[in-house]
C-alpha positions as CSV (number, residue, x, y, z in Angstrom):
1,X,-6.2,4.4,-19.3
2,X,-3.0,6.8,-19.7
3,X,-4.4,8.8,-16.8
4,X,-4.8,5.5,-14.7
5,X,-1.0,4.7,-15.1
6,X,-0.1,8.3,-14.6
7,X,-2.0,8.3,-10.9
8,X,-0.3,4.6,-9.8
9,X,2.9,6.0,-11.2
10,X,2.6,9.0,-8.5
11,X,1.0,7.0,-6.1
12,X,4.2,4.5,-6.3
13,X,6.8,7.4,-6.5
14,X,5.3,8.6,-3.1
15,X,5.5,5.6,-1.4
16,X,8.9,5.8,-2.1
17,X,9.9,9.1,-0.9
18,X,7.8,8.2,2.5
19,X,9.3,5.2,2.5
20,X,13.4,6.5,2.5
21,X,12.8,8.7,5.1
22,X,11.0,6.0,7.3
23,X,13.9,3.6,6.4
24,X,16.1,4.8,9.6
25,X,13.0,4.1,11.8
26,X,12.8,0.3,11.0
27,X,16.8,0.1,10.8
28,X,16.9,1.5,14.1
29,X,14.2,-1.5,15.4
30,X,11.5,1.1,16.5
31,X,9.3,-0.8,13.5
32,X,9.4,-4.6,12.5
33,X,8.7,-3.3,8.7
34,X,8.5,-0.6,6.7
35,X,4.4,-1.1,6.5
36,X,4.4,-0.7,10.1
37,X,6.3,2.6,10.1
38,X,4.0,3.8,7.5
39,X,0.9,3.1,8.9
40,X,1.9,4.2,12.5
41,X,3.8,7.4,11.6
42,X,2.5,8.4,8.2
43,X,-1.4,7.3,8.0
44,X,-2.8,6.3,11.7
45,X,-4.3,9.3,13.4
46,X,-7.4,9.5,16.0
47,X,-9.9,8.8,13.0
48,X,-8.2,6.2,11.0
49,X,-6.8,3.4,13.3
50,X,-7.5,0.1,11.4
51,X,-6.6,-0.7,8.1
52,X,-7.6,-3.3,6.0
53,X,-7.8,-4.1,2.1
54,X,-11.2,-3.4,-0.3
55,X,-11.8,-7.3,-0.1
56,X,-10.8,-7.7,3.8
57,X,-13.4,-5.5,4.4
58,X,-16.0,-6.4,2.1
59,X,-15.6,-10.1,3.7
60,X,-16.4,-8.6,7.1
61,X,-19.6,-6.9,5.8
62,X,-18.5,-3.3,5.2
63,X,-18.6,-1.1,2.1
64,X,-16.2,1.6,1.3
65,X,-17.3,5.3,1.2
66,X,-17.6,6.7,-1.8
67,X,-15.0,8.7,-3.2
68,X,-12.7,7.3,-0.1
69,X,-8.8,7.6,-1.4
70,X,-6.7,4.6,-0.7
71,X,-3.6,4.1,1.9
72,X,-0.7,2.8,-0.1
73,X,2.1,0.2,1.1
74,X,4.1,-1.8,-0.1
75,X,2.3,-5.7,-1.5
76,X,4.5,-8.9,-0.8
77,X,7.4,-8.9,-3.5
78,X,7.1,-10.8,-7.3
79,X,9.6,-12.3,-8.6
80,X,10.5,-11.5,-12.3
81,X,12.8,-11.8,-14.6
82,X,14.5,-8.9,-17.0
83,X,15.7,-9.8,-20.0
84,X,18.8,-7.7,-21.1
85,X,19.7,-7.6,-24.8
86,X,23.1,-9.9,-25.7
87,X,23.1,-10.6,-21.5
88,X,21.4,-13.5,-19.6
89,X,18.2,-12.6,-17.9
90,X,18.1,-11.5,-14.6
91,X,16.3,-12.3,-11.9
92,X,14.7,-9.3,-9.0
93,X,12.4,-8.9,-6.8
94,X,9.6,-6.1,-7.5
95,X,7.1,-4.8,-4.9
96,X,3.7,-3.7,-6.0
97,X,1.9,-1.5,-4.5
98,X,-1.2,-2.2,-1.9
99,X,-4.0,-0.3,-1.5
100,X,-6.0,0.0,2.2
101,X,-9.0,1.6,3.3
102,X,-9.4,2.5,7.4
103,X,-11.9,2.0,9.5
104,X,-13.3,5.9,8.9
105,X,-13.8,5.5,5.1
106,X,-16.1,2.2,5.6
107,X,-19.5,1.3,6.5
108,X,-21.5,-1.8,7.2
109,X,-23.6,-3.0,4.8
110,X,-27.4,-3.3,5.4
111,X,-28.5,-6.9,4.7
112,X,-31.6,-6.2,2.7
């Protein structure tokens, strides 16, 4: 379980750094959002050009490869609260982290 933490921990810390240096590019109006930016400058290539969650696909009748490693960007935000100690509460936004598959590390399933 501790290693599970440890590798969504990274995972999240990396999406960060990619996502401060592709901060300029959306400022600058070359990408409506920062998950745009990421998949066009950081992910898409000549073998992976769609991307789509575990469930998207699964609902379209395909089946991710085995031992395929996830895309991450950014999920819509949560709102949550933080309690401070002897301070009221305060409210944030958090962004979790989204997981996609591309069109290269999928297959259609056979309908037996």
């Amino acid at each position: 379980m501790q290693n599970s933490v440890n590798n969504k921990n990274e995972a999240r810390q990396q999406l960060k750094t990619i996502s401060q240096q592709l901060k300029p590019l959306v400022k600058a109006g070359e990408y409506n959002n920062l998950n745009e930016a990421l998949i066009q400058v950081a992910y898409k290539s000549d073998t992976h050009q769609e991307f789509k969650t575990f469930n998207q696909w699964k609902r379209e009748g395909f089946t991710i490869l085995k031992g395929s490693k996830a895309f991450a960007v950014w999920a819509q935000p949560v709102k949550a609260t933080k309690a401070k100690e002897g301070a009221n509460p305060e409210d944030f936004e958090f962004f979790p982290v989204c997981y996609l598959f591309s069109n290269a590390q999928v297959r259609r399933t056979e309908n037996v």
